[in-house]
PQR file with spaces between the fields and no chain letter, atoms N, CA, C, O and H, PARSE charges and radii, in Angstrom:
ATOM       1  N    UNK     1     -17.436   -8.977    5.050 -0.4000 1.5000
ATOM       2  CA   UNK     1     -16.320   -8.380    5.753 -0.0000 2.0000
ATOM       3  C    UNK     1     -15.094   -8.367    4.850  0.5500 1.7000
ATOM       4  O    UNK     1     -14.930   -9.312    4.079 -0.5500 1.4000
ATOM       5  N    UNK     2     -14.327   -7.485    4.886 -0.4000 1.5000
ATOM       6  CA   UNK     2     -13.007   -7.348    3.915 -0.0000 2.0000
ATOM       7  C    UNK     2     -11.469   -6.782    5.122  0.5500 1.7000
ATOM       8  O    UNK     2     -11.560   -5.820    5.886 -0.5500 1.4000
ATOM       9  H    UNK     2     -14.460   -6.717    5.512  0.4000 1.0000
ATOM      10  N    UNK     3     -10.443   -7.500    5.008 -0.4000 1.5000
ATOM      11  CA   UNK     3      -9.802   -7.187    6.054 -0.0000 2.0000
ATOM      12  C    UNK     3      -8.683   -6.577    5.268  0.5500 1.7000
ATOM      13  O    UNK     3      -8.048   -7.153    4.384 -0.5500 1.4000
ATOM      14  H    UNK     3     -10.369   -8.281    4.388  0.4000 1.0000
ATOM      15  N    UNK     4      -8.427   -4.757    5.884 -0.4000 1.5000
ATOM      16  CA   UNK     4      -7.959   -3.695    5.172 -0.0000 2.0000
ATOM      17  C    UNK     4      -6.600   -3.707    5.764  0.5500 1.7000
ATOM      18  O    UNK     4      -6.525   -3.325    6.932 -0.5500 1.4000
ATOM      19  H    UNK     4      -8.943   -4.288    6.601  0.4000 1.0000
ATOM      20  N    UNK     5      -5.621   -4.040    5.224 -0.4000 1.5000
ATOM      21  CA   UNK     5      -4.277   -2.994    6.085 -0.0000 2.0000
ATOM      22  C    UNK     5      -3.963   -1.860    5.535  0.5500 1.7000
ATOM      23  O    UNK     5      -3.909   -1.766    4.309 -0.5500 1.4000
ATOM      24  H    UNK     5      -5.682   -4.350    4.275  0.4000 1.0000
ATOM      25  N    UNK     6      -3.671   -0.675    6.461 -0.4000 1.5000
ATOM      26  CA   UNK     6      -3.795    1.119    6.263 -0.0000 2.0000
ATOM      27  C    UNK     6      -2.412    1.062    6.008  0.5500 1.7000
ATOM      28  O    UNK     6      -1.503    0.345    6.425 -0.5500 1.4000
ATOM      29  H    UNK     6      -3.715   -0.752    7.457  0.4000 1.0000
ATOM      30  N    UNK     7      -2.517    2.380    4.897 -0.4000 1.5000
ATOM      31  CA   UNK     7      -0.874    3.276    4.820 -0.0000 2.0000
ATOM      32  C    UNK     7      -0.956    4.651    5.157  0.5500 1.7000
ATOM      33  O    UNK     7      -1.835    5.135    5.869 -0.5500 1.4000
ATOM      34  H    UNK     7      -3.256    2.962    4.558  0.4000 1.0000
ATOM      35  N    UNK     8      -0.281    5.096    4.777 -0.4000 1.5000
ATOM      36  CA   UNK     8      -0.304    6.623    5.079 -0.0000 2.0000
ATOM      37  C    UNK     8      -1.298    7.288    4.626  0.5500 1.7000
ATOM      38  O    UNK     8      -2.084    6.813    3.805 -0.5500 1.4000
ATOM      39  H    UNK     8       0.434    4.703    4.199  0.4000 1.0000
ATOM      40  N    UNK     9      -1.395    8.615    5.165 -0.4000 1.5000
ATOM      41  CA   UNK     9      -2.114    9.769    3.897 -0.0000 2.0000
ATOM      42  C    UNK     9      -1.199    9.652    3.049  0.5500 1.7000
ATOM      43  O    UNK     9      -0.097    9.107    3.108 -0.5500 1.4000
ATOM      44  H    UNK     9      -0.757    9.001    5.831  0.4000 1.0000
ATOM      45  N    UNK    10      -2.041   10.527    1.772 -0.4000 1.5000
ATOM      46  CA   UNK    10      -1.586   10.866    0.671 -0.0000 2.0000
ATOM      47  C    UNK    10      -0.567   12.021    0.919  0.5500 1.7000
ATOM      48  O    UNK    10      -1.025   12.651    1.872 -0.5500 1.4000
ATOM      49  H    UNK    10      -2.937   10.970    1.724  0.4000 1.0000
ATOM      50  N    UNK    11       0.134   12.364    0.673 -0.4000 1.5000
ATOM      51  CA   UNK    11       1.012   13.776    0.706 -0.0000 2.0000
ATOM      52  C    UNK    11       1.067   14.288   -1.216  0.5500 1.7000
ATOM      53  O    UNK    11       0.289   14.050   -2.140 -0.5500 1.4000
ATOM      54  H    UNK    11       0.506   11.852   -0.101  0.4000 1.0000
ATOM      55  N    UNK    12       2.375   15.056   -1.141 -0.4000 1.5000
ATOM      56  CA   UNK    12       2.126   15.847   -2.674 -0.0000 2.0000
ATOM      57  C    UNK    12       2.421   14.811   -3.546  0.5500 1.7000
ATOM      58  O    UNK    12       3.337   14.040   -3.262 -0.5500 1.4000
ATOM      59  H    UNK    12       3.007   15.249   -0.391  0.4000 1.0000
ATOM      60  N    UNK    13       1.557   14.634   -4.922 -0.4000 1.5000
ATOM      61  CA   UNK    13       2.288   13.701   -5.779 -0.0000 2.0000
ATOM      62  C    UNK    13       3.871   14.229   -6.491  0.5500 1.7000
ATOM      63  O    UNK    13       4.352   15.358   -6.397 -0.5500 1.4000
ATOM      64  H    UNK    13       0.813   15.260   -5.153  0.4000 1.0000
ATOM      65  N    UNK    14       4.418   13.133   -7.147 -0.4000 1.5000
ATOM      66  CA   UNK    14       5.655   13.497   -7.339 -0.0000 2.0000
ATOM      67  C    UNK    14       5.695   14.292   -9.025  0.5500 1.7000
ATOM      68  O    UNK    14       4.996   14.163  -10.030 -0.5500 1.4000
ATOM      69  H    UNK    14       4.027   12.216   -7.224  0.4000 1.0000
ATOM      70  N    UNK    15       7.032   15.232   -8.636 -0.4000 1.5000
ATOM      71  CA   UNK    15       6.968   16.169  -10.322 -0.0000 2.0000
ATOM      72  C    UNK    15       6.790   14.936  -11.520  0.5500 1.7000
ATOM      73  O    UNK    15       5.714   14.699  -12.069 -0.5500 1.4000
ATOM      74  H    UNK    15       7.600   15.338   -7.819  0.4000 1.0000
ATOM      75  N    UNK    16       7.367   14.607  -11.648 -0.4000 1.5000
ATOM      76  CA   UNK    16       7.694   13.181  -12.638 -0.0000 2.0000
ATOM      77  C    UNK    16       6.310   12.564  -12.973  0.5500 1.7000
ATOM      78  O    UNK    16       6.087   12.511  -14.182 -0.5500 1.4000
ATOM      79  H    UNK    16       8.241   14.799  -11.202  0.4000 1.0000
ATOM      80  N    UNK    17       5.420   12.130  -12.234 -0.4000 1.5000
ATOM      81  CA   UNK    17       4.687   10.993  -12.844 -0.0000 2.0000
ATOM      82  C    UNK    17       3.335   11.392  -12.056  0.5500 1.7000
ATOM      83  O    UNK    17       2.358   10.694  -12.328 -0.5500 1.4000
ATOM      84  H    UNK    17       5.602   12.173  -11.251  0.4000 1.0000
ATOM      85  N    UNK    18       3.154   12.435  -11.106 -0.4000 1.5000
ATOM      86  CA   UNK    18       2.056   13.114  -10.658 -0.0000 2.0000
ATOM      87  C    UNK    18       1.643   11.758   -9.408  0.5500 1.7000
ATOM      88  O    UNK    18       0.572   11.923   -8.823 -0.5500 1.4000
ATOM      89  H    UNK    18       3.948   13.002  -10.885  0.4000 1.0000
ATOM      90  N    UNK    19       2.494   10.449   -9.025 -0.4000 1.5000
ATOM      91  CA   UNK    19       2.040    9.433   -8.291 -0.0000 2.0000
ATOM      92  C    UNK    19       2.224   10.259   -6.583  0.5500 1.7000
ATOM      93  O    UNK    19       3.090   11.090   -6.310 -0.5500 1.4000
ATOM      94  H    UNK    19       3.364   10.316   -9.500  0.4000 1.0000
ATOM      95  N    UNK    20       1.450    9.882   -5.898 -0.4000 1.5000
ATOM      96  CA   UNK    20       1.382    9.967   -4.448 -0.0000 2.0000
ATOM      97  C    UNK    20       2.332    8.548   -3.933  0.5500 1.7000
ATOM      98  O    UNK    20       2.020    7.451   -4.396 -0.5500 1.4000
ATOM      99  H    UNK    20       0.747    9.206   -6.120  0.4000 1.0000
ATOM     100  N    UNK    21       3.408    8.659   -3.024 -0.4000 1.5000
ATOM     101  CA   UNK    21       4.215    8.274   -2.524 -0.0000 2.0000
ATOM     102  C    UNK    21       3.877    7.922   -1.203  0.5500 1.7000
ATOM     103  O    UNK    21       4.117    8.904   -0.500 -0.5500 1.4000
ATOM     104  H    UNK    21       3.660    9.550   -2.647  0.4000 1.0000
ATOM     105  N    UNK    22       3.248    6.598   -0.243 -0.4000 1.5000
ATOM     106  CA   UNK    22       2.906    6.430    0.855 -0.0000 2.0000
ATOM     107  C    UNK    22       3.777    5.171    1.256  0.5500 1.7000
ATOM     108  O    UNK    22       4.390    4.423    0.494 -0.5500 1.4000
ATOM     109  H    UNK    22       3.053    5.801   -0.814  0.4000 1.0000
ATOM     110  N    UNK    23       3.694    5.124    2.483 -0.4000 1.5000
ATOM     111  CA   UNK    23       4.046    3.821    3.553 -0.0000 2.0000
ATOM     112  C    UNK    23       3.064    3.225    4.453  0.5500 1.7000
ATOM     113  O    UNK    23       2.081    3.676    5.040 -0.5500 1.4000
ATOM     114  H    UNK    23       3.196    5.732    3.102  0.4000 1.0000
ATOM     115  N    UNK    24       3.746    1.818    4.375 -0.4000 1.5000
ATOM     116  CA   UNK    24       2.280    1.055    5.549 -0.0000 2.0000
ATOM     117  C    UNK    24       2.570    1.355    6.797  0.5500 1.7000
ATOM     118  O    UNK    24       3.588    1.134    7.453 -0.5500 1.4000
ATOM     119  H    UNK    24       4.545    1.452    3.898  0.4000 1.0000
ATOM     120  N    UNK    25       1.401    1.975    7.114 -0.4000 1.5000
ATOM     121  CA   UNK    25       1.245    2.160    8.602 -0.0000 2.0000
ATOM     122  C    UNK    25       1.212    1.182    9.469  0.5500 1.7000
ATOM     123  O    UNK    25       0.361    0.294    9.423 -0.5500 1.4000
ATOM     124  H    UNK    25       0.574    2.154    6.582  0.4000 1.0000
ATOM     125  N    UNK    26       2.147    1.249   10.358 -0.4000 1.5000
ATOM     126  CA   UNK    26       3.012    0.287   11.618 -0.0000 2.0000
ATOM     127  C    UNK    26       2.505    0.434   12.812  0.5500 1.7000
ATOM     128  O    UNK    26       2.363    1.609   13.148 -0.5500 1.4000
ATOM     129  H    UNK    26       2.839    1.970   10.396  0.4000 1.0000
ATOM     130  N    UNK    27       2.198   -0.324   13.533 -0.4000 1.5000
ATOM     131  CA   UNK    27       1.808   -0.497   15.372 -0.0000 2.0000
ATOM     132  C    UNK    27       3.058   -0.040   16.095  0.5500 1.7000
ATOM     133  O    UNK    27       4.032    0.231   15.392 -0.5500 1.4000
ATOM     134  H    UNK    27       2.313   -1.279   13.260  0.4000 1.0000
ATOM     135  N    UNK    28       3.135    0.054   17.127 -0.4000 1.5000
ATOM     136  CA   UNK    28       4.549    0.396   17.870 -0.0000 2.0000
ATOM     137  C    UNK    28       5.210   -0.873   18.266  0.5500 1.7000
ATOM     138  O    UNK    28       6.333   -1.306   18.526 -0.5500 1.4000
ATOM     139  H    UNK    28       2.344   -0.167   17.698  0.4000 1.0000
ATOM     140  N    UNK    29       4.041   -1.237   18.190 -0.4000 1.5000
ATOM     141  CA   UNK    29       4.748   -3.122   18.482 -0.0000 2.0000
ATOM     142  C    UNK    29       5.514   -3.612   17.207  0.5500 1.7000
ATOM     143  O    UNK    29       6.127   -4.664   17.392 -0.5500 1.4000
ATOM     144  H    UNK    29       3.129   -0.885   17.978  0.4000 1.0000
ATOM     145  N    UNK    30       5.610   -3.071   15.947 -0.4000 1.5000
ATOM     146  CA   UNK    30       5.924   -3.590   15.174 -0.0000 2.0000
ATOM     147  C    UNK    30       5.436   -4.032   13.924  0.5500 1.7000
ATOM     148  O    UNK    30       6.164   -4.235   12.952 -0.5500 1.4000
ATOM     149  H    UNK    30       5.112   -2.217   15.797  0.4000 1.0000
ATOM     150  N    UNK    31       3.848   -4.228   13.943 -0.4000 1.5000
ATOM     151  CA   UNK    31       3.145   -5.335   13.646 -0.0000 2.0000
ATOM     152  C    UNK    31       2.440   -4.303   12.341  0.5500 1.7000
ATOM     153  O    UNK    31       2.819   -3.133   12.391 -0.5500 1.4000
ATOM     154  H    UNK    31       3.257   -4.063   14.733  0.4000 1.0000
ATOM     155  N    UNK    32       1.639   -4.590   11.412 -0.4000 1.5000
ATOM     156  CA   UNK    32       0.807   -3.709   10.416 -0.0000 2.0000
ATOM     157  C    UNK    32      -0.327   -3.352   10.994  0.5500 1.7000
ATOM     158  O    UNK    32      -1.066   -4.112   11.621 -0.5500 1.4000
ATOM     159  H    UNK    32       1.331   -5.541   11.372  0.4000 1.0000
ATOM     160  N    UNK    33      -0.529   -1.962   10.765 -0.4000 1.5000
ATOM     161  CA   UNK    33      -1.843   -1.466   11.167 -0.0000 2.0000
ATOM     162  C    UNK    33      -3.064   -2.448    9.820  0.5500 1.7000
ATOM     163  O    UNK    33      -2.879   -2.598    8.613 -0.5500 1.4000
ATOM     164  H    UNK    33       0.071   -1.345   10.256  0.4000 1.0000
ATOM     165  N    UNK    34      -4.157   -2.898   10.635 -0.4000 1.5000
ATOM     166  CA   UNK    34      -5.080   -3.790    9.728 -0.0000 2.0000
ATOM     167  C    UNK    34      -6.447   -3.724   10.698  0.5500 1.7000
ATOM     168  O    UNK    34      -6.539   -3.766   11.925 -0.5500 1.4000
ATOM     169  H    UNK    34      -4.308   -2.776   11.616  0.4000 1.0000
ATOM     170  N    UNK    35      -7.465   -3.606    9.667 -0.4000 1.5000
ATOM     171  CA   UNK    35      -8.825   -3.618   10.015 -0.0000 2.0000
ATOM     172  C    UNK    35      -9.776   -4.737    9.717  0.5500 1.7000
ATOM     173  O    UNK    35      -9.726   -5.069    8.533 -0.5500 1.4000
ATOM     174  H    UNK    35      -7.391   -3.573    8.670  0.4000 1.0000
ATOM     175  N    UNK    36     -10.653   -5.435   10.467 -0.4000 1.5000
ATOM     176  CA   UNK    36     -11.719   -6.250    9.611 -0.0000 2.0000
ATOM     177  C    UNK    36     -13.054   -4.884    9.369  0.5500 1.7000
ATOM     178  O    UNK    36     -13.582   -4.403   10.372 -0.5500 1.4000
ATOM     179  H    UNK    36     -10.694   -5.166   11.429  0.4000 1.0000
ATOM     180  N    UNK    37     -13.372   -4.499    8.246 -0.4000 1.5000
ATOM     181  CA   UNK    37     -14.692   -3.776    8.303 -0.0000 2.0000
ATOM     182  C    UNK    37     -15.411   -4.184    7.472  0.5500 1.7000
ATOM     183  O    UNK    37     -14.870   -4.903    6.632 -0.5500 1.4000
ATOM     184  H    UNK    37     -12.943   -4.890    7.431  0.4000 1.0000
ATOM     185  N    UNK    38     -16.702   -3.962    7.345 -0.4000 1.5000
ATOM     186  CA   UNK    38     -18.339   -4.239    6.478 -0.0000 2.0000
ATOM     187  C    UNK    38     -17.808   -4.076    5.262  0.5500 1.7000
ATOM     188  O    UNK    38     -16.749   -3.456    5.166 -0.5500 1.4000
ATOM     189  H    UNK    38     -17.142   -3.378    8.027  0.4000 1.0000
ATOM     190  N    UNK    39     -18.405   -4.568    4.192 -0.4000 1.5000
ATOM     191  CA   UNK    39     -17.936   -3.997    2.894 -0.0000 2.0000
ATOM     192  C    UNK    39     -18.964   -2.491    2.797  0.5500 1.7000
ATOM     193  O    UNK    39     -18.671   -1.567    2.038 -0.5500 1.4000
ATOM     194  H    UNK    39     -19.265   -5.072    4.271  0.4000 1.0000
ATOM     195  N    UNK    40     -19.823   -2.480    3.441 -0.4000 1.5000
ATOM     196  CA   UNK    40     -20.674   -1.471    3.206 -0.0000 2.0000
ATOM     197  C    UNK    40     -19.650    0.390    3.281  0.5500 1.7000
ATOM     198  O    UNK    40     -19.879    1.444    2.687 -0.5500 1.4000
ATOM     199  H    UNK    40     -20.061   -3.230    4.058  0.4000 1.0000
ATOM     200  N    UNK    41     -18.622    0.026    4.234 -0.4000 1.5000
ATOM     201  CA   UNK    41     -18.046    0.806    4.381 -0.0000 2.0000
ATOM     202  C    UNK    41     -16.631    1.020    3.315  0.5500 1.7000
ATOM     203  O    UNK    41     -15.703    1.751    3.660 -0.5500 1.4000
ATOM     204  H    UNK    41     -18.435   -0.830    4.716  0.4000 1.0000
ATOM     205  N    UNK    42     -16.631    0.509    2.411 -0.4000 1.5000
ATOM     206  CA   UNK    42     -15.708    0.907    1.332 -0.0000 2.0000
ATOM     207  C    UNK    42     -15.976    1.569    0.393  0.5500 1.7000
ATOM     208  O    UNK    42     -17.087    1.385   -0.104 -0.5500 1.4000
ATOM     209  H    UNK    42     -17.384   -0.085    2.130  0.4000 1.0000
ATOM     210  N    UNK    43     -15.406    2.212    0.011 -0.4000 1.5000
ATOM     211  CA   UNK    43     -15.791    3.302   -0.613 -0.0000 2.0000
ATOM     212  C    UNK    43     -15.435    3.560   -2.089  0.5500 1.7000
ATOM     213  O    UNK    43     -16.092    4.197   -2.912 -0.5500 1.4000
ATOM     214  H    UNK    43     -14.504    2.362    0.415  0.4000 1.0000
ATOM     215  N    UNK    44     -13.714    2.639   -2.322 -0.4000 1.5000
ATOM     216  CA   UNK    44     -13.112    3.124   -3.449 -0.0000 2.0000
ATOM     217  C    UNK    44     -12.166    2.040   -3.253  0.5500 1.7000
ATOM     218  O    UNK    44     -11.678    1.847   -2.140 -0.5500 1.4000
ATOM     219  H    UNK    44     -13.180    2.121   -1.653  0.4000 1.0000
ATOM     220  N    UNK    45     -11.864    1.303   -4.280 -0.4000 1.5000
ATOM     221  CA   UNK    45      -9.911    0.514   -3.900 -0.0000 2.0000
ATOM     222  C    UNK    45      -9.212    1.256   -4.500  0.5500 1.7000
ATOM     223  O    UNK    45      -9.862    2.118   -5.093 -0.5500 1.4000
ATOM     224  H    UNK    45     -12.261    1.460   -5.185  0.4000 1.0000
ATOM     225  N    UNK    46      -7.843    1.340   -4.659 -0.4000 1.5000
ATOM     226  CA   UNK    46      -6.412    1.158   -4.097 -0.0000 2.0000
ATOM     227  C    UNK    46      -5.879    0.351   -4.995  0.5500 1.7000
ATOM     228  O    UNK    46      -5.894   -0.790   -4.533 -0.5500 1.4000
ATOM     229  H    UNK    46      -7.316    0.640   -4.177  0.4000 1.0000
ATOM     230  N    UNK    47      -5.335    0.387   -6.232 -0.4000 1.5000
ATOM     231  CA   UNK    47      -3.729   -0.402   -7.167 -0.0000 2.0000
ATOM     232  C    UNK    47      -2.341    0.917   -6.457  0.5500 1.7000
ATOM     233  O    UNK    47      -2.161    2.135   -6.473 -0.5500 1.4000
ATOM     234  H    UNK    47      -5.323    1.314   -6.607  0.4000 1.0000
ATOM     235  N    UNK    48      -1.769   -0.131   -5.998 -0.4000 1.5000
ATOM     236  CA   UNK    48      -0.692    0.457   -5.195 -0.0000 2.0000
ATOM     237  C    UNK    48       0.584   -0.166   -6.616  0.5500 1.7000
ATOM     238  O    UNK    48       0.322   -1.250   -7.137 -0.5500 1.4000
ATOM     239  H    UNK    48      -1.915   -1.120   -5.985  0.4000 1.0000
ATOM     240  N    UNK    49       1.610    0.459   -7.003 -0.4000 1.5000
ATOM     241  CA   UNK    49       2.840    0.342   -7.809 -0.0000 2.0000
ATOM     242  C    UNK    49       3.983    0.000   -6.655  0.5500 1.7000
ATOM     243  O    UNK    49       4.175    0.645   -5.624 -0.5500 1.4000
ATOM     244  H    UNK    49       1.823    1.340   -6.581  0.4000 1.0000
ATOM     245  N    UNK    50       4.629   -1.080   -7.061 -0.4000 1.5000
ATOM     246  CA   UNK    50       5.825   -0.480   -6.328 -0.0000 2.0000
ATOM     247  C    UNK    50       6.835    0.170   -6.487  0.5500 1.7000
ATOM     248  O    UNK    50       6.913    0.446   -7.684 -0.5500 1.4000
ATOM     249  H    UNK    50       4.474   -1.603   -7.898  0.4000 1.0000
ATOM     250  N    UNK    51       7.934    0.706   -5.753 -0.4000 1.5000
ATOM     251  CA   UNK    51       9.135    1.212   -6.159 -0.0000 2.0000
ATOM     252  C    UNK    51      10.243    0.645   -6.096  0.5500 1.7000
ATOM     253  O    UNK    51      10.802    0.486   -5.011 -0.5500 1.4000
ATOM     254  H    UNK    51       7.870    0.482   -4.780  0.4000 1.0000
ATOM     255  N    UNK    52      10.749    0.251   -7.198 -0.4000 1.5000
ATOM     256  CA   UNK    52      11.751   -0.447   -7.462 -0.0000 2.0000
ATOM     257  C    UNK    52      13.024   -0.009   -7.279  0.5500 1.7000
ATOM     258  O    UNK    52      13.924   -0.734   -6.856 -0.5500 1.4000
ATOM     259  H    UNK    52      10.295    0.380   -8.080  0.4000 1.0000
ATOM     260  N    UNK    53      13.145    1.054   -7.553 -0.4000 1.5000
ATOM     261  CA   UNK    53      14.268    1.296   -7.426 -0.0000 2.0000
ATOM     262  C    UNK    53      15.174    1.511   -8.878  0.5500 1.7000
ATOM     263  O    UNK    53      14.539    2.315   -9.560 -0.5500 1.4000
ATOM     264  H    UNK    53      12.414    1.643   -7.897  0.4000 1.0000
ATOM     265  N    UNK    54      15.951    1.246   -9.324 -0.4000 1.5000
ATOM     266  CA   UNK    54      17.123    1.535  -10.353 -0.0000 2.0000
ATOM     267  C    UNK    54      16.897   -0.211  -10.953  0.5500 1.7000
ATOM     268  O    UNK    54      16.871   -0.433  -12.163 -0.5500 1.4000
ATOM     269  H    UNK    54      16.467    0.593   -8.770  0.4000 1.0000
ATOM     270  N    UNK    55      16.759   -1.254   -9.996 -0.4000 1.5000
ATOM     271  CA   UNK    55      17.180   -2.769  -10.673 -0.0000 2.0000
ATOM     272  C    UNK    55      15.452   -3.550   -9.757  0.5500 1.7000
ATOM     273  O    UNK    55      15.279   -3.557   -8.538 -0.5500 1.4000
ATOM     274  H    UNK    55      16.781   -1.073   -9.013  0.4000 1.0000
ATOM     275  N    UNK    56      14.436   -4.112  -10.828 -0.4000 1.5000
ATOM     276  CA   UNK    56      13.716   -5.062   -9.977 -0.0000 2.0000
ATOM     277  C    UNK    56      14.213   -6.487   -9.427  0.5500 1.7000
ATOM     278  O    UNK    56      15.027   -7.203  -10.010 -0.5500 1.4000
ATOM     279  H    UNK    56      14.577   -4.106  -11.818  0.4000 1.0000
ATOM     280  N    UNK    57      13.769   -6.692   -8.565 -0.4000 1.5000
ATOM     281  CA   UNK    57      14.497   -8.487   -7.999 -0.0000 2.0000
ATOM     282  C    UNK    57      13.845   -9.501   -9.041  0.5500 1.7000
ATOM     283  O    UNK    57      12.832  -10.065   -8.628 -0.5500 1.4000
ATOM     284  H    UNK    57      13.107   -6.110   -8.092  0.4000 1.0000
ATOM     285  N    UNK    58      14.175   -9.747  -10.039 -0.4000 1.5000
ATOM     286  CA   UNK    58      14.051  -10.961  -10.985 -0.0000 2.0000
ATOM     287  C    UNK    58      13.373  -11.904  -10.517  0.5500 1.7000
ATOM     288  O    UNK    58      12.490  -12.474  -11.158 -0.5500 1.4000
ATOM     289  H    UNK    58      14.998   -9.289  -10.374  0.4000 1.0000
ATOM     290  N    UNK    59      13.861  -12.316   -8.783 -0.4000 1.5000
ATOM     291  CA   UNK    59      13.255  -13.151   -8.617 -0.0000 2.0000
ATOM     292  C    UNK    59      11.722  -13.377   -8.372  0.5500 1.7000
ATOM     293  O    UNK    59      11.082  -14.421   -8.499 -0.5500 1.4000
ATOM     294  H    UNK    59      14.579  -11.853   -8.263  0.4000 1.0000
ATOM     295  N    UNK    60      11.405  -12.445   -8.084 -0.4000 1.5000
ATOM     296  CA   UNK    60       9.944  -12.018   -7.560 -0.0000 2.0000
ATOM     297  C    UNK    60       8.891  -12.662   -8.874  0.5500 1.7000
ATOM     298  O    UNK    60       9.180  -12.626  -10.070 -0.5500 1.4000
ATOM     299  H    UNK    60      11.925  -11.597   -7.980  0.4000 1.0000
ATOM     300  N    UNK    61       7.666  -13.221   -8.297 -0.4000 1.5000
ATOM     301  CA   UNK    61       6.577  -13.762   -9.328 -0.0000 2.0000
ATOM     302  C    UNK    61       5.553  -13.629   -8.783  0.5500 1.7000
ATOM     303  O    UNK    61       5.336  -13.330   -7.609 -0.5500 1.4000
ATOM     304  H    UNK    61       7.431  -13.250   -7.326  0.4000 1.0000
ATOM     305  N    UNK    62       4.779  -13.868   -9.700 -0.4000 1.5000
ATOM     306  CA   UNK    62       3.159  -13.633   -9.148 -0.0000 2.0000
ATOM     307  C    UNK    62       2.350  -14.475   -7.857  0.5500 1.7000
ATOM     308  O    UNK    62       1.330  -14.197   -7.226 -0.5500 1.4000
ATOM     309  H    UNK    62       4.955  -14.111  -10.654  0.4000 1.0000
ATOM     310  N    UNK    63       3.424  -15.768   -7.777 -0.4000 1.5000
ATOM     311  CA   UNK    63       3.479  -16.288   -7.037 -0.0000 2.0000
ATOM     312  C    UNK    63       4.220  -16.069   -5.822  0.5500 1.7000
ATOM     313  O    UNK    63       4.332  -17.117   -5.186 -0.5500 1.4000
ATOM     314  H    UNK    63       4.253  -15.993   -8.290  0.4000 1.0000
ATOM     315  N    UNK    64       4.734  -15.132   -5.309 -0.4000 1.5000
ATOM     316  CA   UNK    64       5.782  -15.075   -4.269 -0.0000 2.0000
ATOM     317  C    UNK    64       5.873  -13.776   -3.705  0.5500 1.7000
ATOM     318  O    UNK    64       6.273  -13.639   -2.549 -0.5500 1.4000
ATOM     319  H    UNK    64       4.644  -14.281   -5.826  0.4000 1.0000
ATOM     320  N    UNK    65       5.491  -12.668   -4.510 -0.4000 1.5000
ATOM     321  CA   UNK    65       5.373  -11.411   -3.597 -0.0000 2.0000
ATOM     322  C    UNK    65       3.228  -11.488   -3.671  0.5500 1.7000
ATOM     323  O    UNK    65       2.559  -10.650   -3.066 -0.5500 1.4000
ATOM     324  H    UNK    65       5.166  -12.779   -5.449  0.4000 1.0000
């Protein structure tokens, strides 16, 4: 079993760097959309980048985000 949390579809990638731009998909309650499913049913993973922005938080480590 592998427990998935969903983001968006893909929409257009961007001019710049050809990356697809998504968000995690949210419950109305608030909460992250997340699945337990089979591994049989995976198909492909997912390296997600983040966006930083103009300045990254320094503080951030491999340990902490």
């Amino acid at each position: 079993l592998a427990y998935i949390e969903w983001f968006s579809p893909f929409n257009k990638p961007g001019e710049n760097h050809s990356l697809h731009k998504i968000t995690q998909s949210v419950l109305p309650e608030g909460g992250n959309l997340a699945s337990v499913v089979d591994l049989t049913h995976i198909v492909r993973s997912v390296s997600l980048t983040p966006c930083f922005g103009k300045v990254a938080d320094r503080t951030w480590t491999s340990s902490n985000v």
